[in-house]
ZAMARGU-4260 file (C-alpha; in steps of 0.2 Angstrom, whole numbers, plus 5000, padded with zeros to 4 digits):
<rodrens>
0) 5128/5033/5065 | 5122/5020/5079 | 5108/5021/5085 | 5111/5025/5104 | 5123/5042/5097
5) 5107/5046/5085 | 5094/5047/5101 | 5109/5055/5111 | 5110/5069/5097 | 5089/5071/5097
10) 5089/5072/5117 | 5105/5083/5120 | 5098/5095/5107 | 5079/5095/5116 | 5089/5101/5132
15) 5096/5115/5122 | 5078/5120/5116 | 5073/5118/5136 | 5088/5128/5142 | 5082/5143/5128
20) 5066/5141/5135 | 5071/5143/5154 | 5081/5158/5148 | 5064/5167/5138 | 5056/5176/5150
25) 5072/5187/5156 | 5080/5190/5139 | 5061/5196/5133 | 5049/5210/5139 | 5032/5205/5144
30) 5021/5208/5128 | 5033/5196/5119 | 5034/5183/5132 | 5012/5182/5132 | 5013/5183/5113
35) 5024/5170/5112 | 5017/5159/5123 | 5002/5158/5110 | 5013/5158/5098 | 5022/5143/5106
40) 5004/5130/5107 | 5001/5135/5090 | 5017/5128/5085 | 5010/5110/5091 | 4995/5109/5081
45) 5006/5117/5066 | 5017/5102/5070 | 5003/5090/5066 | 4997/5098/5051 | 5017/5094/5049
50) 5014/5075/5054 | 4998/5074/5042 | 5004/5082/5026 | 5022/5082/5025 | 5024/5064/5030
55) 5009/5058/5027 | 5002/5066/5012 | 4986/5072/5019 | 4983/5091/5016 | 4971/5095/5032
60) 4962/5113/5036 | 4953/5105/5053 | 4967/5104/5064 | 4960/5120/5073 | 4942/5110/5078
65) 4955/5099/5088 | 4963/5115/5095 | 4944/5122/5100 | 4941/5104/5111 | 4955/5105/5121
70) 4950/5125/5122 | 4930/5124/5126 | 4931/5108/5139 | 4942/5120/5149 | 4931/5135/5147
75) 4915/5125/5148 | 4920/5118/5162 | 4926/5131/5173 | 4913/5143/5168 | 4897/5132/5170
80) 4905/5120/5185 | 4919/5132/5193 | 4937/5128/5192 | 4945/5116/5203 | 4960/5101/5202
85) 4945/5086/5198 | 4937/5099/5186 | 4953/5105/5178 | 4957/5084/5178 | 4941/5082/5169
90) 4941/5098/5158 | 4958/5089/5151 | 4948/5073/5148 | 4933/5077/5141 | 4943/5088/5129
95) 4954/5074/5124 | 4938/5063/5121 | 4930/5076/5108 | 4944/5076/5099 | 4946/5061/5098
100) 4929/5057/5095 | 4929/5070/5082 | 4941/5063/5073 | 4938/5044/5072 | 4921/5050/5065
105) 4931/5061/5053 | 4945/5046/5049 | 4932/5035/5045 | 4925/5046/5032 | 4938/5052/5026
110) 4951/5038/5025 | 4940/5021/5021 | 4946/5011/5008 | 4944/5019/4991 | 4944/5038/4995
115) 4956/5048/4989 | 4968/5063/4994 | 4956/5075/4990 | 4940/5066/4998 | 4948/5068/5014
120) 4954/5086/5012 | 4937/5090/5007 | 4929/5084/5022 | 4945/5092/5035 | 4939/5108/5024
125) 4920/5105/5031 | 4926/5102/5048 | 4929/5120/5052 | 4915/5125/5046 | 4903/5114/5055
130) 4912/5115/5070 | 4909/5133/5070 | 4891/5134/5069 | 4889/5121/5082 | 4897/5134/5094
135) 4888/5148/5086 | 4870/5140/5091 | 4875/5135/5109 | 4869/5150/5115 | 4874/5156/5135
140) 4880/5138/5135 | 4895/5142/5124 | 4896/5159/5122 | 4889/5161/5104 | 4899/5173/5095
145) 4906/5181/5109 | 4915/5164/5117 | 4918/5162/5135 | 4930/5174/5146 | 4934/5177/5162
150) 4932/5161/5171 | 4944/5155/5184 | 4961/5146/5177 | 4975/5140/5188 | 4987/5154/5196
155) 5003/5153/5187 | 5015/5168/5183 | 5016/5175/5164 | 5033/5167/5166 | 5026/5147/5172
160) 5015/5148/5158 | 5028/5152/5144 | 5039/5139/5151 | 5024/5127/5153 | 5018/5130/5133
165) 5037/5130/5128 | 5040/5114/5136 | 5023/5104/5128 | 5031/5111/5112 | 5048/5103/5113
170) 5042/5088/5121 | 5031/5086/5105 | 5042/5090/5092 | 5055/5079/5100 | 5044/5064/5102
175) 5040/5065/5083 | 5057/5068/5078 | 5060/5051/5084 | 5045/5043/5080 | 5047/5051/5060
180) 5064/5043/5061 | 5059/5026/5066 | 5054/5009/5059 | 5038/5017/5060 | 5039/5031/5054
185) 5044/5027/5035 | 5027/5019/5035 | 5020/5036/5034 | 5035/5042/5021 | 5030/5025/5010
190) 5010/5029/5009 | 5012/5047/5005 | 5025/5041/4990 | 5014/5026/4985 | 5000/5020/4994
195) 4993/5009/4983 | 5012/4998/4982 | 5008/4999/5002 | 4989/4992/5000 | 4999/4978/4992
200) 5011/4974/5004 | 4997/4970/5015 | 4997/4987/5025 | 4980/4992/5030 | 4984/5010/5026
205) 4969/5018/5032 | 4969/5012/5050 | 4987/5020/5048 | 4980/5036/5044 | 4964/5036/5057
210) 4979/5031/5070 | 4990/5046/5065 | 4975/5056/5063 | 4970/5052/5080 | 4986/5055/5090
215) 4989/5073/5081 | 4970/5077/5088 | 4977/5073/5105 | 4990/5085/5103 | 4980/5098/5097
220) 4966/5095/5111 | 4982/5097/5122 | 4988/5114/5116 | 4971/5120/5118 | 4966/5115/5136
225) 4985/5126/5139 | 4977/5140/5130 | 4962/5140/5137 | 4968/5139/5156 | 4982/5153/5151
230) 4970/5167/5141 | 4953/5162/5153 | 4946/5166/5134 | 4938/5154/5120 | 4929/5160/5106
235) 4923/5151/5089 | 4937/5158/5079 | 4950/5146/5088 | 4939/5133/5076 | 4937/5142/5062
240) 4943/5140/5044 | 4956/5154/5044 | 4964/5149/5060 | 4965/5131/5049 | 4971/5138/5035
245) 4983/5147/5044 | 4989/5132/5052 | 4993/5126/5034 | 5001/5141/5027 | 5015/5139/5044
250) 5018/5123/5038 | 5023/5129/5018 | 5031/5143/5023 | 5042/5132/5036 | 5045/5119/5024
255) 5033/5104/5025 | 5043/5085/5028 | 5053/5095/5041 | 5047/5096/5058 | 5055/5111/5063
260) 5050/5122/5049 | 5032/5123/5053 | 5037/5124/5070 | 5048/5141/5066 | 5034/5148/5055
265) 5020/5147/5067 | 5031/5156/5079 | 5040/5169/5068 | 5020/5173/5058 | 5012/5172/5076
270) 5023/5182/5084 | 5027/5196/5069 | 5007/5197/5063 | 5003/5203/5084 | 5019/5215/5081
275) 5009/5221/5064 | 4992/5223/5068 | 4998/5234/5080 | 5008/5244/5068 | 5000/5243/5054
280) 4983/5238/5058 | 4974/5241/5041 | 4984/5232/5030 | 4995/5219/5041 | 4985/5206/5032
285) 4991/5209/5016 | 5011/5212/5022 | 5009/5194/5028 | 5000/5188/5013 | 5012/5197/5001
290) 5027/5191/5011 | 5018/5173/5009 | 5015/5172/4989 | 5035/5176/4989 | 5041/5164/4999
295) 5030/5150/4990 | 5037/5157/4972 | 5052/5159/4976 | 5056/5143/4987 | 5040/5130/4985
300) 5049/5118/4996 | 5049/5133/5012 | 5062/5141/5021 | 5069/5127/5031 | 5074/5118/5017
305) 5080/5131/5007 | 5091/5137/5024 | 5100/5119/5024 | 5102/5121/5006 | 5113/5135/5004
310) 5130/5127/5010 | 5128/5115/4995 | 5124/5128/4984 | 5138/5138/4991 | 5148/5123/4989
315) 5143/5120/4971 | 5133/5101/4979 | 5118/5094/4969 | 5103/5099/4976 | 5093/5085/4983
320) 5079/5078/4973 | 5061/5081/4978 | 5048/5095/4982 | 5051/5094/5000 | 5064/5090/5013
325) 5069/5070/5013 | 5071/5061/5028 | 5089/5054/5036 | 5095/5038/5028 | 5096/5023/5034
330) 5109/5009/5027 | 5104/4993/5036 | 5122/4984/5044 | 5116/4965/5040 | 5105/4956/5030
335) 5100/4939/5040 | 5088/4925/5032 | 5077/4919/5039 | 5076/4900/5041 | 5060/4889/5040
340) 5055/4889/5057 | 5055/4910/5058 | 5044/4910/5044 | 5025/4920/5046 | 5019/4917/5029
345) 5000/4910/5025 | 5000/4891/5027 | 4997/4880/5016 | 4978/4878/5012 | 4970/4863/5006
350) 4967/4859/4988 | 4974/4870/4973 | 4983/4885/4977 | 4974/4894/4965 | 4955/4892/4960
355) 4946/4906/4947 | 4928/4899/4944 | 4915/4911/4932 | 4925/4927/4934 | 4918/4943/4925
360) 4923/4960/4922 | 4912/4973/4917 | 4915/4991/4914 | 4895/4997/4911 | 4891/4987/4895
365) 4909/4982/4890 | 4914/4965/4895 | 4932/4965/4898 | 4932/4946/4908 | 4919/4933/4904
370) 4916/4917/4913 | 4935/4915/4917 | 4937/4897/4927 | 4955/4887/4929 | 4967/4880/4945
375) 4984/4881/4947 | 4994/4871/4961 | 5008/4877/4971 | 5024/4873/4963 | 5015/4877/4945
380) 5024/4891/4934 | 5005/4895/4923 | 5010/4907/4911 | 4996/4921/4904 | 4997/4924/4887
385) 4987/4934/4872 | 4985/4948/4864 | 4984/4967/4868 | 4969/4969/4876 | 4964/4953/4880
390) 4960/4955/4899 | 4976/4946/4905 | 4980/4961/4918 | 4964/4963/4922 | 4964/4945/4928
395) 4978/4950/4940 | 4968/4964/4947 | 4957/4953/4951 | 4966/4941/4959 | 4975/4952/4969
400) 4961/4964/4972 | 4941/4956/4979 | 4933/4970/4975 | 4939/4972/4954 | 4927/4958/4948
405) 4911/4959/4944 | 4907/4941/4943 | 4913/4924/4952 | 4924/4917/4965 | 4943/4915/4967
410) 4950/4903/4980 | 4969/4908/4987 | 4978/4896/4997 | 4960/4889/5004 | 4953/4906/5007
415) 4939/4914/4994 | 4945/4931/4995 | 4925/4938/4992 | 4925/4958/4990 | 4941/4959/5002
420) 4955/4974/4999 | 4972/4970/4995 | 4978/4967/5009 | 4969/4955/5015 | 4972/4948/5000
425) 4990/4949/5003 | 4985/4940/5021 | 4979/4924/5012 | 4997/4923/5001 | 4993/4933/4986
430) 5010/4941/4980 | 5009/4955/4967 | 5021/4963/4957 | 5016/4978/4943 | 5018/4978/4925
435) 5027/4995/4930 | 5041/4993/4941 | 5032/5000/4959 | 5044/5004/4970 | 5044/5021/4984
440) 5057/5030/4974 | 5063/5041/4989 | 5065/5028/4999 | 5082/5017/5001 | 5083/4998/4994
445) 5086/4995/5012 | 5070/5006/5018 | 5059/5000/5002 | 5062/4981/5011 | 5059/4987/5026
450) 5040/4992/5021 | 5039/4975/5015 | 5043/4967/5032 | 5033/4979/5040 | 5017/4966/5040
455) 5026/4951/5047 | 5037/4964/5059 | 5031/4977/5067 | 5042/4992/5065 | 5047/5001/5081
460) 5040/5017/5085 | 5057/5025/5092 | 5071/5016/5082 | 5079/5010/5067 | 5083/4992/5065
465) 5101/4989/5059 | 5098/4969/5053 | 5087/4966/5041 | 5078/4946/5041 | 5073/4942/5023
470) 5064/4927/5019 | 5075/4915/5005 | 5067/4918/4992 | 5069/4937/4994 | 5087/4936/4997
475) 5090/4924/4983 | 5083/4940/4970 | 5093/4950/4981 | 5111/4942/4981 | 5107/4936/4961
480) 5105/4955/4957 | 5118/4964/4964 | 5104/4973/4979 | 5114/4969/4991 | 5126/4981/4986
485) 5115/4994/4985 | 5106/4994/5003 | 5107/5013/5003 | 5106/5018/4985 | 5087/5029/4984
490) 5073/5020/4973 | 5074/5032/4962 | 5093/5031/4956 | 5091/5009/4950 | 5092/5006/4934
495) 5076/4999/4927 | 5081/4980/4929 | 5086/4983/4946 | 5069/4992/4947 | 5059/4977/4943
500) 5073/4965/4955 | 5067/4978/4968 | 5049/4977/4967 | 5051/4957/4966 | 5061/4955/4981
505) 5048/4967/4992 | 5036/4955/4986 | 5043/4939/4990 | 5046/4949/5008 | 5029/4944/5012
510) 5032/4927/5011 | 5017/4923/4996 | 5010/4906/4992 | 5000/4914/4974 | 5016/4925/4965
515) 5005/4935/4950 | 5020/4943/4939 | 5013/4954/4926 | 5026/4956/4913 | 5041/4954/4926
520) 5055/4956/4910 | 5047/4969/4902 | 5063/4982/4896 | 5077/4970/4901 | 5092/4966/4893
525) 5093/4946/4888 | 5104/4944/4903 | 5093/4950/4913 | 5079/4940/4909 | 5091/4926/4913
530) 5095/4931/4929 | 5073/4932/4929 | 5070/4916/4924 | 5080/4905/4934 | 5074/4914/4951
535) 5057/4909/4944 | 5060/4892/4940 | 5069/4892/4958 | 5054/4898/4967 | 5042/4886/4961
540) 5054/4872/4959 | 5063/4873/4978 | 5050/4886/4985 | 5036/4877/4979 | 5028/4894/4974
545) 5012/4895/4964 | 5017/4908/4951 | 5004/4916/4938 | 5016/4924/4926 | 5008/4937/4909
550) 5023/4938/4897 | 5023/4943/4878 | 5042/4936/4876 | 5034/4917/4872 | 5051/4912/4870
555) 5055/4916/4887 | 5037/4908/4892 | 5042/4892/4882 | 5057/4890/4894 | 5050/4891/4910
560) 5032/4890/4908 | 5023/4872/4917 | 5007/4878/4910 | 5001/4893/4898 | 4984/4899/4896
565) 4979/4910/4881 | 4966/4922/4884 | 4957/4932/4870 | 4944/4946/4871 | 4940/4942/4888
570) 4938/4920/4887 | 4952/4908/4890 | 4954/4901/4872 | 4967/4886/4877 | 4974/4880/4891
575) 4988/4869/4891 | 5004/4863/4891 | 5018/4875/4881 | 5019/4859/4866 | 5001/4862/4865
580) 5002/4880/4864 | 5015/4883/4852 | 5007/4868/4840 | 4988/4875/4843 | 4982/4883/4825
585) 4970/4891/4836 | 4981/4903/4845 | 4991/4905/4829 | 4972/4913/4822 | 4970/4923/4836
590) 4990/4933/4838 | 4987/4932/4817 | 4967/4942/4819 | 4977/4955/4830 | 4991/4960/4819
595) 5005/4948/4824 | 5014/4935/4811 | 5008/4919/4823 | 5014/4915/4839 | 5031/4904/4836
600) 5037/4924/4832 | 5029/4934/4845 | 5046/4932/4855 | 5053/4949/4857 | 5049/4959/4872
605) 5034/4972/4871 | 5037/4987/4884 | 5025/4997/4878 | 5010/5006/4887 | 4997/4999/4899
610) 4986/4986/4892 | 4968/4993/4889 | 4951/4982/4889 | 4948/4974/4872
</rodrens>
């Protein structure tokens, strides 16, 4: 599908939503139409709890404080200063600036480098809560339990309003229909699948999130301004934990990952708990409740998902993969390279590529790393051997990461990276790929490279790219591989080998001067290490890469090694060239005190588990 019928398809089915809208009012009596019209701006702020968790992994109960901004600037306003057009302009702004303000202070808690999923649902969780009280102890100013009710509010029929709140609602939900479709948009996809892949790919992923987290607060603040001016009623509850939580129990049932579940469960709950608590006003609670476990039991992924499911199922089709609904794929057209001139990677620096000096690592009282200290030059293939245990991926850590050591300085390209994250490590040319093969195993080959871009290319917020620039050295691995092949194959269905080709390609999309490869032919076929090492020997060679390789297969270290350095418990035992290596008694003692024959036979592959601190 190009990309001019896609956005045709989006808009021509946000007029048919319009057009449904328009007719509401004279297909539906009066209660519904004023129910729904609640109904309708709950749907929006349910549609960021959408944005936030199902695309972006972050499970929020505050999304109501946001709602209650936008709400209690319009009733402060028009209660304590009357209501008029530069009031009702100034409502809308100052309600948008708490929310905002709210949540940058919440994103910065929340999302700062090193805090996890959890932290930051913890403090959405305290949000409500505090948010709360603060209206509970504003007196007359804010109503105190009671809110703030009858003020003035503009005059607009029962009909304007529902049409006003239904089209904020499509308008929304069409603009991040686009936007989670986009360039863009994947980035949110990528962090929720593997953030810490993301980190090293030179994405600042929590100024991602704060940016995300601050738009879906504007929303919010929006649909609560709309309520306010339509009911002329606040109260504290419009903050509160259950109206959160509620927000998030839309969003399962819908289906999160969706868009239009959570839009379709805030509207079908709303509207059928206001027919129920007048029906059954002792027990609707529990109908809903009931009618909620079931749904979550019977179809964790919600009923969106489970809707479009059900012509595969009566077809007798696979089910897709995953525990919520997966995004359109994209198969880029072209793969271009990019050519010297239209490379953005770090410059040269002056001196060695890389420089360790006194590097420690200390976990308590175990030393893992100990006054660690050796250069390497760009074009130099250093390989990292040793024992199990020895500290060798450690090493990479912390070259790749400022704030792993405990002790000493690392130099990359020029720069000393000091306590900086990884991706402004990644900013100074450090390249790293896993032990483990890292990919985002949702995501296509195509969309995996695209992340890897996305630092030297800013991704579009409303379209999809259909070429794909690539540095060389990436499309080399690529074409070598058989990737090519494969632009819209899902991560997750590669064989292992492609796996790895994958993971290196992504990193040699960033365009590195310092390559770390920790265990790159790790549970490859001897063709395959082949195929590995002559792209290495190509990189240093005619890219003039600076690689840092740890390998246990010494014979495959011995053909493409410049330089290998032994480490064991902790200290660099030998460094020298591969004759000296193999030859050295020394590094025989050391394989032999840890269980293997000697080094001259420590030459099949090891795949096994993690390496663990000696």
């Amino acid at each position: 599908m190009t990309e001019s019928r896609r956005l045709s398809l989006i808009l021509a089915a946000a007029v048919l939503a319009l057009a449904a809208i328009f007719a509401g009012p004279y297909v539906l009596d009066t209660y519904s139409v004023n129910v729904l019209t609640r109904s309708l701006l709950y749907a929006a702020v349910a549609l960021t709890v959408d944005l936030l968790w199902g695309y972006l992994g972050i499970l929020t109960f505050g999304q109501s404080v946001f709602f209650a901004c936008g709400a209690y600037a319009a009733g402060l306003v028009f209660t304590h200063m009357d209501f008029t057009p530069g009031n009702a302009a100034l409502a809308l702004a100052l309600g948008i600036g708490a929310a905002v303000f709210t949540a940058a202070i919440v994103g910065w808690l929340a999302f700062w480098h090193g805090a996890s999923a959890l932290y930051a649902s913890v403090i959405t969780l305290v949000l409500p809560i505090v948010a709360t009280q603060l209206l509970y102890s504003g007196g007359t100013f804010t109503g105190s339990s009671s809110g703030l009710s009858g003020f003035t509010s503009f005059d607009l029929s029962t009909e304007a309003w529902f049409w006003l709140a239904g089209s904020f609602l499509v308008a929304m939900t069409t603009l991040a229909y686009i936007f989670v479709q986009s360039d863009a948009g994947r980035l949110l996809v990528a962090v929720r699948e593997n953030e810490q892949r993301c980190k090293y790919l030179g994405l600042n992923t929590s100024r991602l999130k704060i940016r995300v987290y601050l738009a879906c607060a504007v929303i919010g603040a929006v649909a609560g301004y709309i309520y306010a001016a339509y009911a002329m009623v606040v109260a504290p509850e419009l903050a509160g934990f259950v109206f959160g939580t509620e927000l998030v129990i839309w969003t399962a049932l819908g289906g999160r990952g969706t868009l239009l579940g959570p839009v379709f469960g805030a509207l079908i709950v709303d509207y059928e708990s206001a027919q129920l608590s007048g029906n059954f006003p002792f027990i609707w609670q529990l109908i809903i409740g009931t009618v909620f476990v079931l749904v979550i039991v019977a179809f964790p992924r919600g009923l969106l998902p489970m809707v479009f499911d059900l012509p595969r199922r009566l077809l007798g089709l696979v089910r897709p993969r995953g525990d919520v609904a997966r995004p359109a794929r994209v198969a880029l057209a072209t793969l271009a390279t990019l050519d010297a001139a239209q490379t953005q990677g770090a410059e040269v620096g002056n001196g060695p590529a890389l420089a360790v000096t006194g590097v420690a690592k200390r976990f308590g009282s175990l030393t893992v790393l100990d006054g660690i200290d050796f250069k390497a030059r760009a074009g130099e293939l250093v390989s990292l051997v040793g024992p199990n245990g020895a500290g060798k991926t450690t090493l990479m850590r912390c070259i790749a990461d400022g704030a792993e050591r405990s002790a000493g300085t690392i130099i990359v390209n020029g720069h000393d990276i000091g306590s900086r994250p990884p991706e402004a490590c990644v900013a100074f040319g450090v390249g790293r790929k896993f032990q483990m093969a890292n990919v985002f195993e949702t995501l296509t080959v195509a969309e995996c490279l695209q992340i890897a871009r996305a630092r030297h290319a800013r991704p579009s917020l409303w379209r999809r790219a259909n070429i794909l620039p690539l540095p060389e050295a990436a499309m080399h691995v690529i074409a070598t591989t058989g990737l090519d092949r494969q632009l819209s194959t899902p991560a997750h269905l590669l064989s292992h080998g492609l796996k790895q080709a994958l993971e290196l390609s992504m990193v040699l999309a960033l365009e590195p001067r310092v390559l770390l490869l920790d265990e790159p032919t790790a549970g490859l076929t001897k063709t395959e290490r082949m195929q590995i090492g002559a792209i290495l020997i190509d990189l240093t060679k005619k890219q003039g890469l600076c690689v840092l390789l740890v390998e246990h297969d010494l014979d495959f270290v011995r053909e493409i090694s410049s330089r290998v350095i032994v480490l064991h418990q902790g200290r660099i035992v030998l460094d020298g060239s591969v004759e000296e290596v193999v030859a050295s008694e020394l590094v025989k003692q050391v394989y032999a005190g840890s269980g293997h024959a000697g080094i001259a036979h420590e030459t099949a592959p090891k795949t096994g588990g993690q390496e663990v601190p000696a």
